[in-house]
C-alpha distance (Angstrom), angle and dihedral (degrees) to the residues before:
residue distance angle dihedral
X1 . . .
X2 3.43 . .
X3 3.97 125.7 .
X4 3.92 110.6 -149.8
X5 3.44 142.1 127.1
X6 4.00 126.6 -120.3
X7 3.83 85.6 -92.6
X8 3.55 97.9 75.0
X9 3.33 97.0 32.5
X10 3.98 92.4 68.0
X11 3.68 81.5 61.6
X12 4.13 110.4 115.0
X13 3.62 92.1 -137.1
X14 3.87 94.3 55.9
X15 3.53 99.6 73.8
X16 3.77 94.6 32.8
X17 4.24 78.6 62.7
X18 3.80 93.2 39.9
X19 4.75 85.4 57.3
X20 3.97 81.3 38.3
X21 3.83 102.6 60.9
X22 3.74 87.3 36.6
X23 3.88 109.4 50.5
X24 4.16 76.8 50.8
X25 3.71 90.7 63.7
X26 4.01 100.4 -105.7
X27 3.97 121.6 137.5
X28 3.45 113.1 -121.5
X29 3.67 120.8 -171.1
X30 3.86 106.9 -150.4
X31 3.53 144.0 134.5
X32 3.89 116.3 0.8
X33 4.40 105.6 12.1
X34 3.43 82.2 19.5
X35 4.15 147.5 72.6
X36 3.87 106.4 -61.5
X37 3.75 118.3 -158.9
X38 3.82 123.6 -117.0
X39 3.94 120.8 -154.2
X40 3.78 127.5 -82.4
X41 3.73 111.2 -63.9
X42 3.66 99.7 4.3
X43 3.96 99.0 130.3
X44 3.81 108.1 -151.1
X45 3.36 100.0 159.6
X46 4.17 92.1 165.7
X47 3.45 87.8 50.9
X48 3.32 96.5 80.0
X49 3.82 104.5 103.5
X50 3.48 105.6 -127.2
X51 3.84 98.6 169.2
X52 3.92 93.4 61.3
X53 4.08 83.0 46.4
X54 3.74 98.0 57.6
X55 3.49 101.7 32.5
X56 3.75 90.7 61.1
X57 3.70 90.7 53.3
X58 3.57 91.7 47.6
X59 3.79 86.8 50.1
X60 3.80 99.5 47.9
X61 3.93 86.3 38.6
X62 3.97 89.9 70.0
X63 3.68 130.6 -137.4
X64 3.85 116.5 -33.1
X65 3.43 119.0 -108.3
């Protein structure tokens, strides 16, 4: 899950990293469902959405044993 702010996100090579890590199979937790960038210098720091973050590694970790 990336952590950015809308900044870097208008960078070209963002998305082009975003399509990357997915067409090689990785989960990544952006946009809507996912982390959602606020602008430059807004601190948010309990925006970050944990939950989503954790339950995905719990789901890609597998049933516990």
């Amino acid at each position: 899950m990336p952590c950015v702010n809308a900044a870097y996100v208008r960078h070209p090579q963002f998305e082009q990293s975003l399509e990357v890590l997915r067409s090689a199979g990785v989960t990544v937790l952006y946009g809507d469902g996912g982390f959602v960038p606020n602008q430059p210098g807004e601190r948010s720091p309990g925006g970050y959405p944990w939950r989503i973050a954790l339950d995905a590694v719990e789901a890609g970790a597998g049933p516990r044993s």
